[in-house]
C-alpha positions in Angstrom: -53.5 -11.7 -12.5 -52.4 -7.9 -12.7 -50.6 -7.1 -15.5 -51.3 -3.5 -15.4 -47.6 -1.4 -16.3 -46.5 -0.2 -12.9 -43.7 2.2 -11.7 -41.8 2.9 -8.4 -39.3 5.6 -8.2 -37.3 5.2 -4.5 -33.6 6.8 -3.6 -31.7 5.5 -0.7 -28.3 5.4 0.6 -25.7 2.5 1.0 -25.3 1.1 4.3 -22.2 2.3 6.3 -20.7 -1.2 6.1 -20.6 -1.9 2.4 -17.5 -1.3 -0.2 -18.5 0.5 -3.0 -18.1 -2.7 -4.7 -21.2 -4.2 -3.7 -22.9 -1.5 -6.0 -21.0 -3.3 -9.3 -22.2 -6.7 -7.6 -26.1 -5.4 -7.2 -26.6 -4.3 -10.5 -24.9 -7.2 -11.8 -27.2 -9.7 -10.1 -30.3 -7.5 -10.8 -30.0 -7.5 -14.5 -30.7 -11.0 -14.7 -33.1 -11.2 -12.3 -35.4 -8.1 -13.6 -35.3 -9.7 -16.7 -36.7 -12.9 -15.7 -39.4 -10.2 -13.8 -40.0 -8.3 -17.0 -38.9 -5.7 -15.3 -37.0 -2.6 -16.6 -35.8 0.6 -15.1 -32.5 2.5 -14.2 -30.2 2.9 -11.0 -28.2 5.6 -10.4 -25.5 5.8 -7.8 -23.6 9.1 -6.8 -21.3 7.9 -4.1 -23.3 7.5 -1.4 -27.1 7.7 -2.6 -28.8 5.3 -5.1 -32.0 6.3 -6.9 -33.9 3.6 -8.8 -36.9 3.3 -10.8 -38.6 0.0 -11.7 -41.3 -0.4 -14.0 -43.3 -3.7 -15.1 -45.9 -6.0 -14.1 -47.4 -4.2 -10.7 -47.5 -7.6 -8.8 -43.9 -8.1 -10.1 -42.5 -4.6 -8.9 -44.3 -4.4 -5.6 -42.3 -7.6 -5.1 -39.4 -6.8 -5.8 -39.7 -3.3 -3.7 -40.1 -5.7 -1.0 -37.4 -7.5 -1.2 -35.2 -3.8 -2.0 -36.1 -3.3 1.8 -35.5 -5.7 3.3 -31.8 -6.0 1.6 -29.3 -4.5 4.1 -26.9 -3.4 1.8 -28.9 0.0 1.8 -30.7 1.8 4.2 -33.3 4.6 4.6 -35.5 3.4 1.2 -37.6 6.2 0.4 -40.3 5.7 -2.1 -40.8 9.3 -3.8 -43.0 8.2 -6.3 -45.4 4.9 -7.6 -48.3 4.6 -9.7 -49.4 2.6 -13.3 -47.4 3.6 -15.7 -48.8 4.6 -19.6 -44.9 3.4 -21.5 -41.9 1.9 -20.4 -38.9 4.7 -20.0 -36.3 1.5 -20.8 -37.5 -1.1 -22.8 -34.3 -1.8 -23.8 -32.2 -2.4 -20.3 -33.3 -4.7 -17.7 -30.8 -2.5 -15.2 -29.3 0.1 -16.9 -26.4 1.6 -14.4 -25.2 4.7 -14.3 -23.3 7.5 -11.8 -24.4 10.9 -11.2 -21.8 13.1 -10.8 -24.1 16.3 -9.1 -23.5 14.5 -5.5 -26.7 16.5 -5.0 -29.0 15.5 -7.3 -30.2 12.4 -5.4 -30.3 14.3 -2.4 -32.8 17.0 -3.7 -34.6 14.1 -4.8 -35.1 12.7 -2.1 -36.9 15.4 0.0 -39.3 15.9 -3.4 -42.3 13.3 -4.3 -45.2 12.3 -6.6 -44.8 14.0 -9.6 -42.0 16.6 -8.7 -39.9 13.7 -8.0 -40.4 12.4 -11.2 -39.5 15.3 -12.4 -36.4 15.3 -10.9 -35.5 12.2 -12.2 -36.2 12.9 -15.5 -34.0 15.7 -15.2 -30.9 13.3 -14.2 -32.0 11.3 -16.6 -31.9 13.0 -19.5 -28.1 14.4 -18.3 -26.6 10.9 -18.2 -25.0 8.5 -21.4 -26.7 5.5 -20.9 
């Protein structure tokens, strides 16, 4: 079994369809269910675009990835960035949820990848009260 710490950094944007309130009822249903996944990791939502990154158990995370695209309450799910990961950025949240409020930031992200993404992530990261 592959336990190996594994990370995957994707942004993509809510389907035309869905009320903002489904983004309250995703993150609400993921926190349980990362937990039980040992997985961890952060979504941020700026009105339009999420960007999430997962980390955990690889087999675990490539899972879950699947099932992110095949869930069509977002579309266009671009991966920008995967790979084992050394430490866990959020031990301590299962989800943790916040908003961006640079309606930009995810967007720049998403035409970045590998390690510049990650960068750019970081950067939003670090600007938001989690």
């Amino acid at each position: 079994m592959n336990t190996a710490l594994y990370e995957v950094l994707y942004v993509s944007t809510l389907a035309p369809d869905q009320p903002l309130q489904v983004v309250a009822e995703i993150a609400a249903h993921a926190r349980p269910a990362n937990a039980s996944m040992d997985i961890t990791g952060l979504l941020i939502f700026d009105g339009q675009r999420f960007c999430q990154q997962l980390e955990g158990p690889q087999k675990a995370v490539l899972k879950l990835m699947e099932r992110i695209r095949d869930d069509t309450r977002h579309v266009n799910v671009e991966v920008v960035h995967h790979g084992l990961l050394e430490a866990r950025r959020f031990r301590e949240f299962s989800l943790a949820f916040s908003t961006v409020e640079d309606e930009e930031a995810l967007a720049r992200m998403e035409q970045l990848d590998g390690h510049a993404a990650l960068a750019a992530f970081d950067a939003v990261r670090e600007s938001l009260v989690l």
